[in-house]
C-alpha positions in Angstrom: -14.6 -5.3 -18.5 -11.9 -3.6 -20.9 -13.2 -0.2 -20.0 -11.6 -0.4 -16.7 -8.1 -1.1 -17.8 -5.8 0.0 -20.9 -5.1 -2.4 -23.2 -1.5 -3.7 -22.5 0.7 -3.3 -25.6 3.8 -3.4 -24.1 6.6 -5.5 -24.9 7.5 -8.3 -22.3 10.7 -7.0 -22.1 13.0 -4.1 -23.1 16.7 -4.5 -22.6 18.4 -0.9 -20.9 21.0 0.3 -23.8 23.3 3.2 -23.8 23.0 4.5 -27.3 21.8 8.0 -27.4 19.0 8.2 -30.1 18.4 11.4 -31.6 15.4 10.7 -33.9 12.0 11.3 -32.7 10.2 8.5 -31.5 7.7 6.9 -29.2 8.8 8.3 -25.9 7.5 5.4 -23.4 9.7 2.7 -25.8 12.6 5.3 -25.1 12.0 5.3 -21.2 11.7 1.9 -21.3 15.3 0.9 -23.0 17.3 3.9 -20.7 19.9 2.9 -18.5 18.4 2.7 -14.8 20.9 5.0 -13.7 19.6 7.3 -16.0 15.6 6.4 -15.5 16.0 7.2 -12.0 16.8 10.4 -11.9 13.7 10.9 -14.6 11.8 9.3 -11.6 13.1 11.7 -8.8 12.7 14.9 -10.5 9.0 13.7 -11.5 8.8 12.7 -7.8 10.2 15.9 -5.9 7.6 18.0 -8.4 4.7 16.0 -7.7 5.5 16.5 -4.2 5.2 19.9 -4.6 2.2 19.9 -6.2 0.2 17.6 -4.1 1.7 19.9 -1.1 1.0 23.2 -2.6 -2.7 21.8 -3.1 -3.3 20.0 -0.1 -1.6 22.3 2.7 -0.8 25.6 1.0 -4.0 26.6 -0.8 -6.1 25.3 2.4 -5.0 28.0 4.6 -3.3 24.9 6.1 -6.8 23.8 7.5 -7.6 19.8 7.7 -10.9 18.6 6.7 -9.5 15.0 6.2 -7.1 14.1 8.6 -6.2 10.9 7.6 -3.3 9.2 5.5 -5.7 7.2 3.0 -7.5 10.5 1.4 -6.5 13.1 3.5 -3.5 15.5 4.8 -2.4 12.7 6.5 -1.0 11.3 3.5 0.7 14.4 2.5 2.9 14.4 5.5 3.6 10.8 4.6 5.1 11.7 1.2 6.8 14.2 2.6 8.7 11.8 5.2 9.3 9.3 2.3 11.0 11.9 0.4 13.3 13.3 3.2 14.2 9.8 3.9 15.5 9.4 0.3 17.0 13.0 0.0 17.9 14.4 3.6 15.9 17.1 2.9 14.8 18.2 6.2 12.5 21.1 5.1 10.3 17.9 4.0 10.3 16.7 7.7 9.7 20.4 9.3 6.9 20.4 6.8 5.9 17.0 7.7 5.4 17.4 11.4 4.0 20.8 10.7 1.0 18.8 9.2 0.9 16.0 11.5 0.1 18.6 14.0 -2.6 20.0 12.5 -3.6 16.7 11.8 -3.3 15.3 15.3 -5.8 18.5 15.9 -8.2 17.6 13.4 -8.1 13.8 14.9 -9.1 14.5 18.2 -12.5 13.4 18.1 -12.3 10.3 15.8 -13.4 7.1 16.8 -11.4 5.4 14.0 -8.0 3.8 15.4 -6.1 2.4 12.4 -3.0 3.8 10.4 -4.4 4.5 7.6 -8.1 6.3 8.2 -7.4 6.8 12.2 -5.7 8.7 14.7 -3.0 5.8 15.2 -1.7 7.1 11.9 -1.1 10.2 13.0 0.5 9.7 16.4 2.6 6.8 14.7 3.5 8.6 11.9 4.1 11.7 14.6 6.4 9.7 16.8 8.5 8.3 14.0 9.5 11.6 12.3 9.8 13.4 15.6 12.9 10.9 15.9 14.1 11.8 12.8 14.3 15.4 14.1 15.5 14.5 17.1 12.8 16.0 19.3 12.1 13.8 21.9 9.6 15.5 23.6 7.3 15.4 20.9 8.5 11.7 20.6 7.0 11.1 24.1 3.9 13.1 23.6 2.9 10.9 20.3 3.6 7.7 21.6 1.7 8.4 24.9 -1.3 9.6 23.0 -0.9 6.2 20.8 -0.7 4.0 24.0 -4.0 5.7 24.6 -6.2 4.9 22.0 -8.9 2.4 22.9 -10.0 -0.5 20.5 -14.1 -0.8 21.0 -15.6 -4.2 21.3 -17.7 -3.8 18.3 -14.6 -3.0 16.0 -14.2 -4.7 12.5 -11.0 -6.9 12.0 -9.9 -5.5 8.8 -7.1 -3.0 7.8 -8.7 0.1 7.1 -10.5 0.4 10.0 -10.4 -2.2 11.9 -8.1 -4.2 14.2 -5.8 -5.3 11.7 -5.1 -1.3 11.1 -4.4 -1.1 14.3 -1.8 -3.6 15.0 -0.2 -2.5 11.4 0.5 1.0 13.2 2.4 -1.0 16.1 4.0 -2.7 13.9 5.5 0.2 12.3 6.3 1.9 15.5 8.1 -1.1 16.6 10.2 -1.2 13.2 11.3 2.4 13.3 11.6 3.2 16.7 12.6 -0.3 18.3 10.8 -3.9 19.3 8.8 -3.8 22.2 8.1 0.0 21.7 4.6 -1.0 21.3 4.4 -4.3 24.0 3.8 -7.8 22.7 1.2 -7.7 25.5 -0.4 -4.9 23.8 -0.6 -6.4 20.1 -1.3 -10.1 21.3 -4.4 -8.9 22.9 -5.4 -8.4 19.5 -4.5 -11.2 17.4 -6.5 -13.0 20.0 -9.4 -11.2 19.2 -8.6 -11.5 15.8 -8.1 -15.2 15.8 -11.1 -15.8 18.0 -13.6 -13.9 15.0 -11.9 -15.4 12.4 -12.5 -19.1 13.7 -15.6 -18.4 15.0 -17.1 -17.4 12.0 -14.9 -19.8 9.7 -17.3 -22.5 11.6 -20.3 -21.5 9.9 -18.9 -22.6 7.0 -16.9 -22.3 3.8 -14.1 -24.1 4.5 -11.6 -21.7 5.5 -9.1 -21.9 9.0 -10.3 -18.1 9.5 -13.1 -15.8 7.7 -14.2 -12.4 8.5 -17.2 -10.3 7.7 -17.2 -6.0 7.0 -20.3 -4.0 6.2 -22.2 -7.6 5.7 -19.5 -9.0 3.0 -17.1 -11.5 3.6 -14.0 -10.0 1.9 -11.0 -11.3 0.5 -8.8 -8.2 -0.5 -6.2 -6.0 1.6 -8.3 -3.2 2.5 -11.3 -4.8 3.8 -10.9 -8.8 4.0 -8.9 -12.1 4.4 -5.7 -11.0 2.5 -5.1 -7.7 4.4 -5.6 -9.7 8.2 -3.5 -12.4 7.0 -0.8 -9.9 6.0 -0.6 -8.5 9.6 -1.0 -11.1 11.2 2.1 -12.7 9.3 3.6 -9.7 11.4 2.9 -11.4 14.7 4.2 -13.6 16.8 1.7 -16.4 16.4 1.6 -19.7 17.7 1.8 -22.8 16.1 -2.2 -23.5 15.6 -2.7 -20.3 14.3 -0.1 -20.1 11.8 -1.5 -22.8 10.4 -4.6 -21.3 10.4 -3.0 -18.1 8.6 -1.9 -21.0 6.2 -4.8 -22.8 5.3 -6.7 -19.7 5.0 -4.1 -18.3 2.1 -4.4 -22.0 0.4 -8.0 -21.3 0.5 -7.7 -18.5 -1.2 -5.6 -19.9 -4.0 -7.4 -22.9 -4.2 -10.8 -21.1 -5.3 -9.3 -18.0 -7.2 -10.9 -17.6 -10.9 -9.3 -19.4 -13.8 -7.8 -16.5 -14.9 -5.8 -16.4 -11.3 -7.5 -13.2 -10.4 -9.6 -13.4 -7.2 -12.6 -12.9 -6.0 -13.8 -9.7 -4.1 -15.7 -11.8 -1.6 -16.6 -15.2 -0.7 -20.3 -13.5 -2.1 -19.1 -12.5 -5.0 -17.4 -15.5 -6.9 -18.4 -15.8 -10.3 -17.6 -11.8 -11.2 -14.2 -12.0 -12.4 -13.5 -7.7 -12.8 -11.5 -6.1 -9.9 -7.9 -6.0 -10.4 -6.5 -3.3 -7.5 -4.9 -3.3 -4.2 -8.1 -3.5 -2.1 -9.7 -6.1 -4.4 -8.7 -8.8 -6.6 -4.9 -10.2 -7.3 -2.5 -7.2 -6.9 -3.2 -7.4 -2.9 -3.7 -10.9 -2.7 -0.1 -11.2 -4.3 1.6 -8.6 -2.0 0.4 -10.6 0.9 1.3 -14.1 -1.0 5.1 -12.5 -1.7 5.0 -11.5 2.1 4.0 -15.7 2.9 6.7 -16.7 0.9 9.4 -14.1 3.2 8.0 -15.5 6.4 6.9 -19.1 5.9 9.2 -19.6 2.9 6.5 -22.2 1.3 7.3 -22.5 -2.6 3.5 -22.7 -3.3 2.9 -19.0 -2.6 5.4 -17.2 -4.6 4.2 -19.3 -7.3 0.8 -17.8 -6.6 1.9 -14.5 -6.2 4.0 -14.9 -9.6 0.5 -16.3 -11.0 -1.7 -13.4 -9.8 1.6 -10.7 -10.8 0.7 -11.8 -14.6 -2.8 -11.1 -14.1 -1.7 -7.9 -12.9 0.5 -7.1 -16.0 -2.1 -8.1 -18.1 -5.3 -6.0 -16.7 -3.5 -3.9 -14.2 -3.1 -0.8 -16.4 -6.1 0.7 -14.5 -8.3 3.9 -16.0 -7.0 5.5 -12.5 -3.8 6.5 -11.4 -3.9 5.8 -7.5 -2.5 3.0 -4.6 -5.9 1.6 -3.8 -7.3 0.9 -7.2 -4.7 2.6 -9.9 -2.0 1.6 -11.5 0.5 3.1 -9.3 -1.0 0.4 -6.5 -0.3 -2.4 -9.0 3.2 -1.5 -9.8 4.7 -2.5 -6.2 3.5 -6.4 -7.2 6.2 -6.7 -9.7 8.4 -4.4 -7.2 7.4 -6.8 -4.2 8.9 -9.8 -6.8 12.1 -8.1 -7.7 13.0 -7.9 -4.3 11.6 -10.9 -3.3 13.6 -13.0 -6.0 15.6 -11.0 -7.6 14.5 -11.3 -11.3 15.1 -8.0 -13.3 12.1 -9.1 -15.4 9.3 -8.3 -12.6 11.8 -5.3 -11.9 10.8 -4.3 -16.3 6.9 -5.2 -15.1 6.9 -2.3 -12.7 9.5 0.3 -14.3 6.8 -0.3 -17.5 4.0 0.0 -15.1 5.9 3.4 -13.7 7.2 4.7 -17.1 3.6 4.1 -18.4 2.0 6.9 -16.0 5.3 9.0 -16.4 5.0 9.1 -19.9 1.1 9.6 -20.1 -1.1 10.2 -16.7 -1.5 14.0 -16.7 -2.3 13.8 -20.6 -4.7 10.8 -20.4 -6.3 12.3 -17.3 -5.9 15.9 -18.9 -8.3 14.3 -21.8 -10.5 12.5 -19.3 -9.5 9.4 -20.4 -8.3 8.4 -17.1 -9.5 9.0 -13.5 -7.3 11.6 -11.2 -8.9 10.2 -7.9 -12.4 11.2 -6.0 -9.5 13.1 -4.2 -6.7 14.3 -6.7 -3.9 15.1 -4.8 -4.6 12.2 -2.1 -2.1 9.1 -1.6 -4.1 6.3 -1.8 -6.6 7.8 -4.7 -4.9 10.6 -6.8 -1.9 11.7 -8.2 -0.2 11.8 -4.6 0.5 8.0 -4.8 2.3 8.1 -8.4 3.9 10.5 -6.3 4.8 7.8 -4.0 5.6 5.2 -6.1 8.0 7.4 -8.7 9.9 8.1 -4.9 9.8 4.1 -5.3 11.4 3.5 -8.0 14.4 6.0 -7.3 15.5 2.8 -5.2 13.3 -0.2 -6.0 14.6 -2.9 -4.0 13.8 -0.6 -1.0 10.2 0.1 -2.3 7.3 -0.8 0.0 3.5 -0.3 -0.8 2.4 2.5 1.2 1.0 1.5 4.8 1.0 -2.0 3.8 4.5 -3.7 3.5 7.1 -2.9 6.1 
């Protein structure tokens, strides 16, 4: 199990200081004890270079062709980063760029069948209609959220986040956030938590003991991208009635209830004696985003204890042998960013600086010496380097950090 994760040697805590050592020494240990201030702007220029980078790769060397539209591997997510960094710098040569690439995105999406934000064309005409606000071209405004309000959900679609219902309503959701409530009609979305709620119960009765359960590709999953914790996040989103937040409830207790010793969880309600995974899509790092986000809404005591629970799991075996969102450590490092702003404890706010300072210090030697995995995709947001991209923007600002397509 250690091959998938770095040891973690780090201390438990470093204090900032503002002496200025000149002897050479271990560099992370120096990143670690620098004034934030200071850290930060490491962070941006680290950032705004990466950016670079993934968009020289990704758009310029192409001949600004799309092969992968979406945000989760594809161009998609480059046009993504490039929003998140004009929102932090006003730099609005990223937001020419990124609706340059939407475009051709919204091109290359056409055809597809998928309909969430992170692997479907609602990605691309929410992310479309969001920065054409931002330049102030309402025209293109209209035309993105007319082609979103057209998108049909098929009967046979999965429930889950990355390409399923959930997905969906996480792209309204974000519509409604930037661009106003009720952009994207409570009519609309509550035809979908119905749907949602009605699966969830009806296979819940078959057994188990959980409120809600859903099955994906023959697996009934627990994680964010494919399972229980992802729909339960979403649906924390809604406007639910009292039954079913109760069912959103029990189904989270379930969870906690039968996670591993260790307070790690399981992959699947299949797969409950292999205690391994510890990303975003599987295991405790997106099971305690969507606990932190129960605690926001419901403001029970029991799950930010859980979340804090499955955050130490995290610091333990989170330093992943990969470097993305879904199943890297840049993923894991918005847990202990999701706790800082959640209770304002500078020690979880350490957890993901160390987390952050960790692949500053070493990912492009350690992948370099193929010690650690770049991402089936390199440059892509949710696998490669494009999400330490994204989180280093992060951490310029962390109590405004959000995990990628997943918190709001």
């Amino acid at each position: 199990m250690v091959d998938r994760f770095f040891p973690n040697v780090l201390p438990d805590f470093v204090s900032e200081t503002t002496e200025q050592k000149e002897e050479v020494g271990d560099t992370l240990m120096k990143l670690l004890s620098m004034p934030y201030s200071s850290l930060s702007q490491h962070f941006k220029r680290a950032a705004l270079d990466l950016k670079e980078t993934v968009t020289l790769d990704t758009w310029g060397l192409t001949g600004q062709e799309v092969s992968d539209f979406t945000l989760y591997c594809g161009t998609l997510g480059t046009a993504f980063i490039l929003f998140k960094s004009y929102q932090l710098t006003n730099n609005t040569a990223d937001l020419s760029l990124c609706l340059a690439i939407v475009d051709a995105c919204n091109s290359a999406s056409f055809s597809s069948r998928d309909v969430t934000f992170l692997c479907g064309r609602a990605g691309v005409c929410a992310l479309g209609a969001v920065a054409a606000k931002h330049a102030g071209n309402q025209e293109l405004l209209d035309y993105y959220l007319t082609q979103f309000k057209g998108i049909n959900l098929s009967s046979n679609l999965p429930d889950e986040l990355l390409y399923g219902r959930a997905g969906f309503l996480w792209a309204c959701v974000f519509l409604n956030k930037h661009l106003g409530e009720g952009t994207i009609p409570s009519t609309t979305t509550r035809a979908v938590v119905d749907e949602i709620i009605k699966n969830g119960r009806l296979l819940a009765k078959k057994g188990g003991g959980s409120p809600l359960m859903f099955e994906c590709y023959g697996e009934k999953y627990w994680g964010a991208a494919h399972g229980l914790a992802g729909i339960m996040h979403v649906l924390m989103d809604m406007e639910l009635k009292p039954d079913e937040i109760m069912d959103v409830k029990g189904t989270l207790r379930y969870m906690i209830r039968n996670r591993f010793p260790s307070g790690n969880y399981p992959a699947s309600e299949q797969d409950r004696k292999r205690d391994v995974l510890v990303h975003w899509c599987h295991g405790a790092p997106g099971i305690a985003l969507t606990l932190v986000k129960a605690a926001e809404v419901f403001g029970d005591d029991e799950f930010l204890e859980a979340a804090v629970d499955a955050a130490e799991v995290v610091f333990n075996r989170g330093l992943l042998k990969r470097v993305g969102i879904c199943h890297g450590i840049s993923g894991n490092a918005y847990v202990f960013l999701s706790l800082y702003r959640k209770t304002g404890n500078v020690e979880f706010l350490y957890r993901a600086k160390a987390f952050a300072c960790f692949l500053l210090d070493r990912a492009h030697k350690l992948i370099s010496k193929g010690e650690m995995h770049g991402g089936d995709k390199l440059y892509s947001l949710f696998e490669g380097i494009g999400g330490m991209a994204y989180l280093f923007l992060d951490m310029i600002e962390p109590l405004g950090a959000r995990f990628p397509a997943y918190e709001l």
